[in-house]
N, C-alpha and C positions, 0 to 999 in steps of 0.2 A: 504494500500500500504506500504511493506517496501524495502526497499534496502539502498544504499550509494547517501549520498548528496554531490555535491562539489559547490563551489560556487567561485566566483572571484572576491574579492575588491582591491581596492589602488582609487588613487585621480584620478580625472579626468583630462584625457588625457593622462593615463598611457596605455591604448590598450587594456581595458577591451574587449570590443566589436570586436575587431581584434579579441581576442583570441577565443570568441564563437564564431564568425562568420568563423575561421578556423575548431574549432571542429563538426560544426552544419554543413559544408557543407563534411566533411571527414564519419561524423557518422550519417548522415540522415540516414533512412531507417530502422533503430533498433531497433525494438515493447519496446526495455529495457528501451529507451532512453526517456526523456521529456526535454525539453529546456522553464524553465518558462519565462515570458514575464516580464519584469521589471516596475515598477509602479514608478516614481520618481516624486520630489515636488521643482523642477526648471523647468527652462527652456531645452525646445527639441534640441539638439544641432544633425546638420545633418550629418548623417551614425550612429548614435546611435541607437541601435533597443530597443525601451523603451516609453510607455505611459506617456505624463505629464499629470500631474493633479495639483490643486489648493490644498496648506494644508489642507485646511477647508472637500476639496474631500476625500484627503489621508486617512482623520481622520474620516469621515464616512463609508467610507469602512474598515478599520479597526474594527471601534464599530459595524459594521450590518455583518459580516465575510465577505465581500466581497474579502479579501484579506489574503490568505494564510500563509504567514509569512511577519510582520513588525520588518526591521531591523531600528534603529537610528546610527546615528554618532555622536560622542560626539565631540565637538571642544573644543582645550585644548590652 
């Protein structure tokens, strides 16, 4: 598969999910399009569309490929 990736971070609470949840209901329907599902390693906060899991999870799907790109954040 290739084409263009975008992606959307800032801190939580900033309208990540607002914004794909604008693009995702504007651009359903478009064989070009994928919206991947977010795997995160807190807590589920509700209207977030995103799987939690336990670090320990995070970090086994990572080492067995369960998991397509792991990003980190560095705290400074």
């Amino acid at each position: 598969m290739s084409g263009l990736w975008e992606f959307f971070c800032g801190p939580s609470g900033a309208g990540k999910d607002s914004v794909i949840s604008w693009a995702r209901e504007r651009l359903q329907g478009n064989p070009k399009l994928v919206f991947a599902k977010r795997i995160i390693t807190r807590t589920q906060h509700p209207g977030s569309d995103h799987d939690a899991v336990m670090p320990e999870q995070f970090d086994h799907l990572v080492a067995t490929g369960g998991d397509g790109l792991a990003l980190a954040s560095a705290r400074f």
